[in-house]
LOFIGU-724066 format. One line per 5 residues: for each residue x, y, z of C-alpha. Coordinates in Angstrom, 2 decimals, always signed. Layout:
BEGIN
X Y Z; ...
END
This chain:
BEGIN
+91.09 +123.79 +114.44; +87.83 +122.21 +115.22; +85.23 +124.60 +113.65; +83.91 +121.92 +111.90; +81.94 +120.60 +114.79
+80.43 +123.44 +116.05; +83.18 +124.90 +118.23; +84.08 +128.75 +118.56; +87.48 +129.62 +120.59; +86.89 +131.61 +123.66
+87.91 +134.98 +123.03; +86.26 +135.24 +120.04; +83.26 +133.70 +122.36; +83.50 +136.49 +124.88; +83.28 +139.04 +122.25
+80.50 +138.02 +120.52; +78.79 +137.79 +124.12; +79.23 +141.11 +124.72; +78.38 +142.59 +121.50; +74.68 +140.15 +121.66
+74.65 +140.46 +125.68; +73.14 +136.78 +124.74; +75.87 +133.84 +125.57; +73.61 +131.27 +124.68; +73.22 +132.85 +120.93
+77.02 +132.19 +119.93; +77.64 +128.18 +119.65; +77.09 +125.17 +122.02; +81.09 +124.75 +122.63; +83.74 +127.01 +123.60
+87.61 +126.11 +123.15; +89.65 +127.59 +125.59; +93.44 +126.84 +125.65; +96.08 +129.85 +127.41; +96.86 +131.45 +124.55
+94.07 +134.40 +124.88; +96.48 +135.95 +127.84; +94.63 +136.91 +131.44; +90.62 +137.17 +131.66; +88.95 +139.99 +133.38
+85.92 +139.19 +135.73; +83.45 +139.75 +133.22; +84.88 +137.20 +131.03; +85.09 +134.75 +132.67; +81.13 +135.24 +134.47
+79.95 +134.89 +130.42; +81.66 +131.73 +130.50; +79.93 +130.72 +133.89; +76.86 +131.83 +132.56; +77.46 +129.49 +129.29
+78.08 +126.35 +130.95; +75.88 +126.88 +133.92; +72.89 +127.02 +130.90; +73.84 +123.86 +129.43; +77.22 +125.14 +126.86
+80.20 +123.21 +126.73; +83.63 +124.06 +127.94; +86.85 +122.24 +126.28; +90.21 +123.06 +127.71; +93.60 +122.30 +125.99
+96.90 +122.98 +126.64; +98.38 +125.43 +128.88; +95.01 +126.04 +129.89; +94.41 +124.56 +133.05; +97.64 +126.11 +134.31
+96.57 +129.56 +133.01; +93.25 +129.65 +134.95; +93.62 +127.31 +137.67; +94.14 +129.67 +140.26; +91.24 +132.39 +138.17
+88.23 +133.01 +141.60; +85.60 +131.76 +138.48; +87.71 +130.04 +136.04; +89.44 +127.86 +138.66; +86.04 +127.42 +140.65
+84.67 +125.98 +137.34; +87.39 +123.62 +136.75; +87.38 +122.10 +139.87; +90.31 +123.85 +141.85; +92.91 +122.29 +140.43
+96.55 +121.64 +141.27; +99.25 +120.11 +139.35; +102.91 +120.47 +138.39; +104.64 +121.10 +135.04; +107.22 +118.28 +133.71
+109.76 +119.45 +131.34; +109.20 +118.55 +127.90; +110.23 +114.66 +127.16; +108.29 +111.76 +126.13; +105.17 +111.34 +128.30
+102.17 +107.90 +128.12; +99.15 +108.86 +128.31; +96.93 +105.94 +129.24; +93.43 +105.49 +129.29; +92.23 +105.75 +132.43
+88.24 +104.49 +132.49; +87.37 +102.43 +129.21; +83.63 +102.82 +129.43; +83.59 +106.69 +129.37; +82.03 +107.81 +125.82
+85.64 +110.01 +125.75; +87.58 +106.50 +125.93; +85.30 +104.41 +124.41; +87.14 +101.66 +121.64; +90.20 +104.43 +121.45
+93.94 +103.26 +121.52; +94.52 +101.99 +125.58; +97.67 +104.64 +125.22; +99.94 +107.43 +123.19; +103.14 +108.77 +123.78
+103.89 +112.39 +122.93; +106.74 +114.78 +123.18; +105.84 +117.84 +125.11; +106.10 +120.08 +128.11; +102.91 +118.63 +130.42
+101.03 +120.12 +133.59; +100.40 +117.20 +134.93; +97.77 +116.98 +137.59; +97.74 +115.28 +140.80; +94.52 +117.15 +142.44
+91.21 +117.35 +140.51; +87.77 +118.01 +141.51; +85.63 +115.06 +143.81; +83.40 +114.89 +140.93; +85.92 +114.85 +138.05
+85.73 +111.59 +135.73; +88.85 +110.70 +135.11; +89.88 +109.82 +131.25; +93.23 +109.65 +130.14; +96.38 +109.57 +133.23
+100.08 +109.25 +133.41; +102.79 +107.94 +135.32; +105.51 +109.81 +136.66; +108.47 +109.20 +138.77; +105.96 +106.27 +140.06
+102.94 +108.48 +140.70; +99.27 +108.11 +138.76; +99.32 +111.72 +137.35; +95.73 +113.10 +135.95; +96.17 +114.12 +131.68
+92.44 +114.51 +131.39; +89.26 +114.39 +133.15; +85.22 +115.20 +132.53; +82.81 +116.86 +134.90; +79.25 +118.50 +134.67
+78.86 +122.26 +135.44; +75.46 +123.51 +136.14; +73.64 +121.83 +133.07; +76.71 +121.89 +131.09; +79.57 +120.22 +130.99
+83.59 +120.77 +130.85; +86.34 +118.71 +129.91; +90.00 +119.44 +130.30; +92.60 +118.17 +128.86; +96.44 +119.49 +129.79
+98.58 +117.98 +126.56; +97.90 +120.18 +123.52; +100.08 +123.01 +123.77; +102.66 +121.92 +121.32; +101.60 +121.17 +117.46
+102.80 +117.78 +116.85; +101.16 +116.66 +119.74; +97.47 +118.62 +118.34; +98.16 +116.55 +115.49; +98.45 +113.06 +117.15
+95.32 +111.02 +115.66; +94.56 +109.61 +119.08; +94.89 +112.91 +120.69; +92.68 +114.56 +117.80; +90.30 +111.71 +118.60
+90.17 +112.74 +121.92; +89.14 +116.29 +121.57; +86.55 +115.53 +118.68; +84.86 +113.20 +121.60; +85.34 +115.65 +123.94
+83.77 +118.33 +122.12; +80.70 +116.15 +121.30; +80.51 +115.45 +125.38; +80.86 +118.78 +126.11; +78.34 +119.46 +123.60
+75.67 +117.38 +125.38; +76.29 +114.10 +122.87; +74.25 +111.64 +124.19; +77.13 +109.29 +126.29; +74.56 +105.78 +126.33
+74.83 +103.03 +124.18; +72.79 +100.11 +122.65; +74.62 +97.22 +121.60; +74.77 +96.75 +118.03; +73.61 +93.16 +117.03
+75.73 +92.06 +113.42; +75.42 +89.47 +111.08; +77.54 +87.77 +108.98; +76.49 +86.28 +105.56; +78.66 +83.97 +103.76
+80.66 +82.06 +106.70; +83.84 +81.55 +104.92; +87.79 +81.97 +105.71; +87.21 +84.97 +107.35; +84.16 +84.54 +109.66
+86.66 +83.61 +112.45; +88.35 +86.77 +111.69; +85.27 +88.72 +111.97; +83.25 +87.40 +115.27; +86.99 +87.60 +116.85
+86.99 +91.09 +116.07; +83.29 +91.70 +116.99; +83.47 +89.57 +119.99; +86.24 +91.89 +121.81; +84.81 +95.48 +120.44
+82.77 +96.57 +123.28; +79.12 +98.20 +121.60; +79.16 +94.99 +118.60; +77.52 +91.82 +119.33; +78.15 +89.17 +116.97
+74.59 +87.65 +117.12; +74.23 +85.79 +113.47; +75.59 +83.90 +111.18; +73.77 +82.93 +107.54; +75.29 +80.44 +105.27
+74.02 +77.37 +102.89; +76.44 +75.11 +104.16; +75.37 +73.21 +107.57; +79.03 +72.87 +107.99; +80.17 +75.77 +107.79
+77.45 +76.54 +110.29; +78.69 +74.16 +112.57; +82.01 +75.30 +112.09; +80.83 +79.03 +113.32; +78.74 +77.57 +116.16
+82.02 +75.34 +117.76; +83.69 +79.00 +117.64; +81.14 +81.47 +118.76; +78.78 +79.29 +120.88; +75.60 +80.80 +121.28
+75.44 +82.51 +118.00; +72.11 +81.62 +116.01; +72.31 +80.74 +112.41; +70.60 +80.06 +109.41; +70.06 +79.34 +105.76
+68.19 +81.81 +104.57; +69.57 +85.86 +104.04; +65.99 +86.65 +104.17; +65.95 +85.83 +107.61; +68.44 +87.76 +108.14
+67.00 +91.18 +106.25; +63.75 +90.62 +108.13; +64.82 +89.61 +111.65; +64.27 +93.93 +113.28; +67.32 +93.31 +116.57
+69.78 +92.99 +113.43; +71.42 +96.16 +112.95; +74.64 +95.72 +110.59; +75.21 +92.81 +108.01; +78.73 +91.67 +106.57
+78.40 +90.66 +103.24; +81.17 +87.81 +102.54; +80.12 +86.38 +99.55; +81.53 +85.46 +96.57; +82.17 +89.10 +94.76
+79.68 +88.85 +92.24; +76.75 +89.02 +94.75; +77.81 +91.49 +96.70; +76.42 +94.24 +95.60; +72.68 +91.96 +95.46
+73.13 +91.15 +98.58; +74.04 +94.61 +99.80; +71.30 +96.65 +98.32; +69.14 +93.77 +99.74; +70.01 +94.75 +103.10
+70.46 +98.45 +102.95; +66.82 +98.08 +101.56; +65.66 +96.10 +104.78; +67.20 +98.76 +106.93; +70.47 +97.35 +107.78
+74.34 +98.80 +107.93; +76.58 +96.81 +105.65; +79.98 +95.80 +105.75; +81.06 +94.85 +101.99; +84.53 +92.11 +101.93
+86.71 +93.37 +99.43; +85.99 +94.02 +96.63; +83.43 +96.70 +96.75; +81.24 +95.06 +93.85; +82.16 +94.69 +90.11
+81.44 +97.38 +88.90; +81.17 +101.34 +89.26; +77.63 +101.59 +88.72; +76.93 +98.70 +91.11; +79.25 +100.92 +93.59
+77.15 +104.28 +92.53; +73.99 +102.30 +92.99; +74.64 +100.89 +96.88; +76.41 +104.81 +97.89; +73.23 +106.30 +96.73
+70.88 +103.68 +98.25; +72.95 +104.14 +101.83; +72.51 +107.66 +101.65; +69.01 +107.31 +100.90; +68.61 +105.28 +103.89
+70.93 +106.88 +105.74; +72.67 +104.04 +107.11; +76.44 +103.47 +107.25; +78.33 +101.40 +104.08; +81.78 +100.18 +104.22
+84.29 +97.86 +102.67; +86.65 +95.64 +104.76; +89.65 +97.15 +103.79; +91.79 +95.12 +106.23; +95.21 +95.57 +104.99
+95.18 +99.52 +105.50; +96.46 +98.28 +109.34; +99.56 +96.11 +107.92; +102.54 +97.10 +109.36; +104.37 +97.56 +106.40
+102.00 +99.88 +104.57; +101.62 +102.11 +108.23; +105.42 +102.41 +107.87; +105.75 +103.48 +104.82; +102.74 +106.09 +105.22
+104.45 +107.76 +108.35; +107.40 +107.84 +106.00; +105.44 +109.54 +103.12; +103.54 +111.89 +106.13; +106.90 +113.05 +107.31
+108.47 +113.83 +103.76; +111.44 +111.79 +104.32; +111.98 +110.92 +100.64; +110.04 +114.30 +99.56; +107.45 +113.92 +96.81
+106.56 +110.69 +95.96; +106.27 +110.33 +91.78; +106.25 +106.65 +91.13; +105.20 +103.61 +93.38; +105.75 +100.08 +91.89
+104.10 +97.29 +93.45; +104.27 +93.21 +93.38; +102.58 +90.14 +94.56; +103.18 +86.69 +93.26; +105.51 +83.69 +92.34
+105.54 +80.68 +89.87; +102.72 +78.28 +92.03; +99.28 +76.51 +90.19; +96.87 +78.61 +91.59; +93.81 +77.42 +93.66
+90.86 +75.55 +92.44; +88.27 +77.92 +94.41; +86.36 +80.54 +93.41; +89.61 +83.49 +93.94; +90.50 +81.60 +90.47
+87.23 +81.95 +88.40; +86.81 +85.48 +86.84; +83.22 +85.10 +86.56; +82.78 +85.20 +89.94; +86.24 +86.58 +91.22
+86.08 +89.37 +88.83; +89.91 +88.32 +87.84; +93.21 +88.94 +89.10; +92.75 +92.93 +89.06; +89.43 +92.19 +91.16
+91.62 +89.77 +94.22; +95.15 +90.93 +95.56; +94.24 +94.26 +93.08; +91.68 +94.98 +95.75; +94.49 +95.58 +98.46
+97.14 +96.81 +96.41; +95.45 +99.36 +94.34; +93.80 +100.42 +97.38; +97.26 +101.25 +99.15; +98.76 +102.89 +95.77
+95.34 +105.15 +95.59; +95.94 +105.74 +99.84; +99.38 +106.86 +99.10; +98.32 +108.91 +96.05; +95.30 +110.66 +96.50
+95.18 +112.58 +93.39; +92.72 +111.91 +90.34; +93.03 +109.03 +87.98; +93.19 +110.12 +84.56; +94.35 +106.92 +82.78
+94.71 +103.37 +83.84; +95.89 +100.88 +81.29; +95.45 +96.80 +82.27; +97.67 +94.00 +80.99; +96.75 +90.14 +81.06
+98.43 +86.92 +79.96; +97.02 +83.65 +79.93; +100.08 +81.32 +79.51; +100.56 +78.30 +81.60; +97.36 +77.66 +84.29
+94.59 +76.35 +81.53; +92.37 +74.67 +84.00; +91.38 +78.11 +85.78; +90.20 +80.55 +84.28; +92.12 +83.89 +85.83
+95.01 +85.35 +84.03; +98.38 +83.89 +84.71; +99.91 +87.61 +84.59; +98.43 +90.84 +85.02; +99.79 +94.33 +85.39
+97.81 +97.86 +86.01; +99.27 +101.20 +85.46; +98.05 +104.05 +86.45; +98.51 +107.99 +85.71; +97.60 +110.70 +88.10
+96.73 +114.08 +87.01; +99.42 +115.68 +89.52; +102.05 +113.48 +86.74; +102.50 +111.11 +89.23; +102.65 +107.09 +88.21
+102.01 +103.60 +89.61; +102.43 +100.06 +88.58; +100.53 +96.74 +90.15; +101.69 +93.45 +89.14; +100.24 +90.28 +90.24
+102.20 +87.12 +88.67; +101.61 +83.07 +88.93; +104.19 +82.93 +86.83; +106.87 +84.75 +88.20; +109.72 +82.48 +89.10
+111.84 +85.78 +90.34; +109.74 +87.88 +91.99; +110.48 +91.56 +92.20; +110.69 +93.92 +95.30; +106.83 +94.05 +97.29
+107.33 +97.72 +97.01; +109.76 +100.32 +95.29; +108.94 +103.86 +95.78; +110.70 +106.79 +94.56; +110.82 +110.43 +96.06
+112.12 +113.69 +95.11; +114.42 +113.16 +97.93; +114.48 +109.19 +98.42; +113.09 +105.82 +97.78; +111.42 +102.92 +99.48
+112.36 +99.62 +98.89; +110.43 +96.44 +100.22; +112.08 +93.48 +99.95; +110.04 +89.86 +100.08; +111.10 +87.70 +102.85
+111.29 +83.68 +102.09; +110.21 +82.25 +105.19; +109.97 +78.53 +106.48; +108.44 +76.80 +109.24; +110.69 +73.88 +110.74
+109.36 +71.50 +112.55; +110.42 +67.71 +113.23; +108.57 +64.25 +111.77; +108.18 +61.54 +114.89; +111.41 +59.57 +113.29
+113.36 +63.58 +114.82; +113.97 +63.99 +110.74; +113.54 +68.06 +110.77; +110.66 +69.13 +108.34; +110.62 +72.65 +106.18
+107.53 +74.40 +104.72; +108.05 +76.91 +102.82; +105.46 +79.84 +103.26; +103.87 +82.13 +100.23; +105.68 +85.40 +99.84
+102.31 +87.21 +101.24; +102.34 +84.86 +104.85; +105.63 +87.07 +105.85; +106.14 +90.88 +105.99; +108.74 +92.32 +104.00
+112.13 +94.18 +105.01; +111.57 +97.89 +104.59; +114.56 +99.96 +103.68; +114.52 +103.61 +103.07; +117.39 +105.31 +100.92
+117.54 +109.25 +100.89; +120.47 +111.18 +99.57; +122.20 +114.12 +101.52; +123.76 +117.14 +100.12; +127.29 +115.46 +98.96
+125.02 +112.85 +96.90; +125.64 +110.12 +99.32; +122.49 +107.32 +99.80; +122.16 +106.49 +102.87; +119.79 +103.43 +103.88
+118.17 +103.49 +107.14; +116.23 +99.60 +107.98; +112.52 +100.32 +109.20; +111.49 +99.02 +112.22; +107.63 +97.89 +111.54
+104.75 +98.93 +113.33; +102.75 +96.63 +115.84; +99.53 +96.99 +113.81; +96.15 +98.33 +115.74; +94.01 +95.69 +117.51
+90.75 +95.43 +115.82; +91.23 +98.72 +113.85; +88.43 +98.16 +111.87; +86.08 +96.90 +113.93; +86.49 +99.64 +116.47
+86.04 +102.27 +114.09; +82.68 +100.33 +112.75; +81.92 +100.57 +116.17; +82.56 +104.13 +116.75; +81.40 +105.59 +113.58
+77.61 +103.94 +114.48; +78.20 +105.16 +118.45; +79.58 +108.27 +117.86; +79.35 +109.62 +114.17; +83.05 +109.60 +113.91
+84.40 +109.15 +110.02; +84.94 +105.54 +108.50; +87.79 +104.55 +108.24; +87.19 +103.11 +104.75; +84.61 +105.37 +103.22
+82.27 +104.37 +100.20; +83.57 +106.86 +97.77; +87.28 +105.48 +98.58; +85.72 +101.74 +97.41; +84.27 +103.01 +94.58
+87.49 +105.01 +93.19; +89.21 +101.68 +93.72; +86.40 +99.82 +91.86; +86.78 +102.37 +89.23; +90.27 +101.78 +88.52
+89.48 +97.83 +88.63; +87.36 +98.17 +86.03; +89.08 +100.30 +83.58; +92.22 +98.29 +83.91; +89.86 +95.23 +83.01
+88.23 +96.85 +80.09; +91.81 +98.36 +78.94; +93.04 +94.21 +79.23; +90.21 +93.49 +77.21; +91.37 +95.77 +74.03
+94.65 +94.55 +74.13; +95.98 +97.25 +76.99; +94.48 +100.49 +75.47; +94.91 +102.98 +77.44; +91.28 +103.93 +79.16
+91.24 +108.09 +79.80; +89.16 +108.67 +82.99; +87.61 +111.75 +83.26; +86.31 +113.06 +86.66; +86.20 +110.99 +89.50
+88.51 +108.72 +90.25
END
């Protein structure tokens, strides 16, 4: 299950070995969990041989129990000893933070399996990931060198849900890296932020507790604002100038938080001096703009992302391990809302030339979630806009975007300022069920000096909503089930910045992703434009 970096499983190893008679000519990684049965001698001296020359081991699962006790096998894994727990729900834990295995990962999992757990391992063993049990540290997965190779073990894996655990799978693609002799030092990377606005504090937070990111600059034309980022990050330089910034050689990544109409100038400016760039949402303006900065990063081969931060709200990681676990079957229509009847704000958000519009704000989150949950083509995307009631801004009042997949599927955004009853946040239907997320009016109470109590009444958006499910049984009755939400991922982001420039793992938000979302923007702009024609999109999205 992990070909794709470079791995071959060990029986298939050990025959290729003896038909070459060359172990060094098959792969730098073998995968070896117990389900190849016993080993004869031979075997298991052309795995010796591997590592001892500098090849990788990786063993899941039931393997370590298989071959513990093996003269060679058990030699090379460090003489073992453990006991086997009967399948329940186990935490594993990280157990050293600083290994490149550990490194910016979830601090622990729980999964449902039958464990060897392990409470002997070899002097030299580095330690990774541990458990407790019945008030004992138990050993889940250590490191050690071989030779000039290296082996890693890890005892969870045997059962299939737990293989398909993202931190586990995280695990393994590390490990297989280590194990193929990935390079486990690091060099800080020094980031920049231009544009110090509402979310700088968000950002150097972030940065400041992501071990391998340094938040080292901040560029802005306001002087407050740059005092403002100083009094929270002390020590950070700053500056007035983005060229500065593009020519300064210890800066490695940029954020671009501008207004959106410079962000793609500002980006290209900066993958052209050499730097990774973090683009706030939205992407750019337009597709070409989008096209333009994807080809120039690959070019350059440096690393381009959006700030897609709203991918890690508890609500939308609900309702995707709802949709992952085919609880309402196949989802064919997704209606989402954002809004109320409130004079919107006198800042930039409200003034399409540089906003982009309505479609270009809260569209950039919620079209990004519909196009998560969907990931089939676009073929048509038709845009609606009124201007009604807020004359003294220039964004639409009203908007809607609907979309069409190509698998028949549809989808509906709405963003309203005049929306004095607002619908449901989300309403999802399945072949099986629906989702249903109700807004939740919040207010914060507090008390004036006189002990008169005080009530402000939050936005809609300040509070998550109430997630119901509703599937239907055999006998046609609904049943609703209330979803507990999610505590959302510290730093998701960030970490995955982080490990993507350490350790070549995937963004998290990839450019092509952005640009499909800008895509859609767009059309639903132009289709708003011609009185909500429907625009036909052929290829990508």
């Amino acid at each position: 299950m992990y070909e794709q970096f470079g791995t071959i499983n060990a029986r298939d190893f050990i025959t290729r070995s003896k038909q070459t008679g060359a172990t060094g000519a098959v792969g730098r990684v073998v995968i070896l969990d117990g389900d190849i049965g016993p080993l004869e001698r031979e075997e298991e001296e052309l795995l010796r041989e591997f590592v001892e020359r500098g090849g990788g081991l990786v063993c899941i699962g039931d393997a370590l129990e298989a071959y513990h006790e093996h003269t060679i096998l058990g030699e090379m894994l460090g003489n073992t000893h453990g006991i086997c727990v009967p399948r329940c729900e186990i935490i594993a834990r990280v157990a050293n933070a600083d290994h490149y295995i550990t490194r910016r990962v979830d601090s622990s999992f729980a999964l449902l399996e039958a464990v060897y757990i392990l409470d002997v391992v070899p002097p030299d063993a580095e330690i990774v990931w541990k458990t407790s049990w019945r008030y004992a540290s138990y050993t889940l997965a250590f490191a050690r060198s071989y030779g000039e190779g290296r082996i890693f073990c890890a005892t969870p894996g045997s059962d299939p849900q737990t293989r398909q655990h993202p931190v586990f799978r995280q695990m393994i693609e590390r490990a297989i890296r280590y194990a193929g002799g990935a390079d486990t030092r690091e060099t800080t990377k020094r980031v920049a932020m231009i544009g110090y606005g509402a979310i700088g504090l968000e950002h150097g937070t972030a940065i400041s507790n992501v071990s391998g990111l340094e938040y080292a600059l901040v560029c802005d034309r306001s002087e407050e604002r740059l005092a403002m980022a100083r009094k929270a990050f002390p020590g950070i330089e700053t500056c007035t100038d983005l060229e500065q910034v593009a020519r300064d050689p210890a800066i490695d990544v940029v954020i671009v938080s501008t207004p959106p109409d410079t962000h793609a100038a500002i980006s290209m400016h900066m993958l052209h001096a050499g730097k990774h760039v973090v683009s706030e949402k939205p992407f750019c303006l337009a597709s070409g703009e989008a096209d333009e900065m994807i080809s120039l990063a690959q070019k350059q081969g440096l690393a381009l992302t959006v700030y897609q931060c709203r991918r890690w709200d508890p609500d939308f990681l609900a309702i995707s391990r709802v949709l992952q676990e085919q609880l309402i079957g196949e989802v064919f229509h997704i209606e989402t809302f954002i809004g109320g009847f409130a004079h919107p704000c006198d800042y930039w958000h409200s003034h399409e030339p540089i906003s982009g519009g309505v479609f270009y704000d809260w569209g950039s989150h919620y079209l990004d979630w519909i196009l998560q949950l969907i990931p089939g083509r676009v073929v048509s995307v038709r845009g609606v806009e009124h201007k009604r009631v807020w004359h003294d801004v220039t964004n639409a009042d009203h908007s809607a975007v609907y979309l069409r997949f190509a698998g028949g599927q549809e989808a509906e955004f709405m963003h309203s300022d005049i929306a004095a009853a607002p619908k449901p946040k989300w309403y999802i239907l399945g072949t099986r069920g629906a989702i249903v997320g109700h807004w939740r009016q919040e207010t914060v109470k507090t008390r004036r000096w006189s002990g008169d109590l005080v009530e402000e009444r939050l936005a809609l958006s300040e509070a998550l909503p109430d997630l119901y499910v509703h599937t239907r049984d055999i006998s046609g009755a609904i049943h609703e089930q209330h979803l507990t939400l999610p505590e959302p991922p510290v730093y998701a982001f960030h970490r995955n910045l982080a490990n993507h420039l350490h350790s070549g793992e995937e963004l998290a938000v990839s450019p092509a992703e952005s640009r499909r979302n800008i895509a859609v923007m767009e059309a639903a702009k132009r289709s708003a434009e011609r009185d909500g024609e429907v625009m036909q999109l052929v290829g990508p999205p």
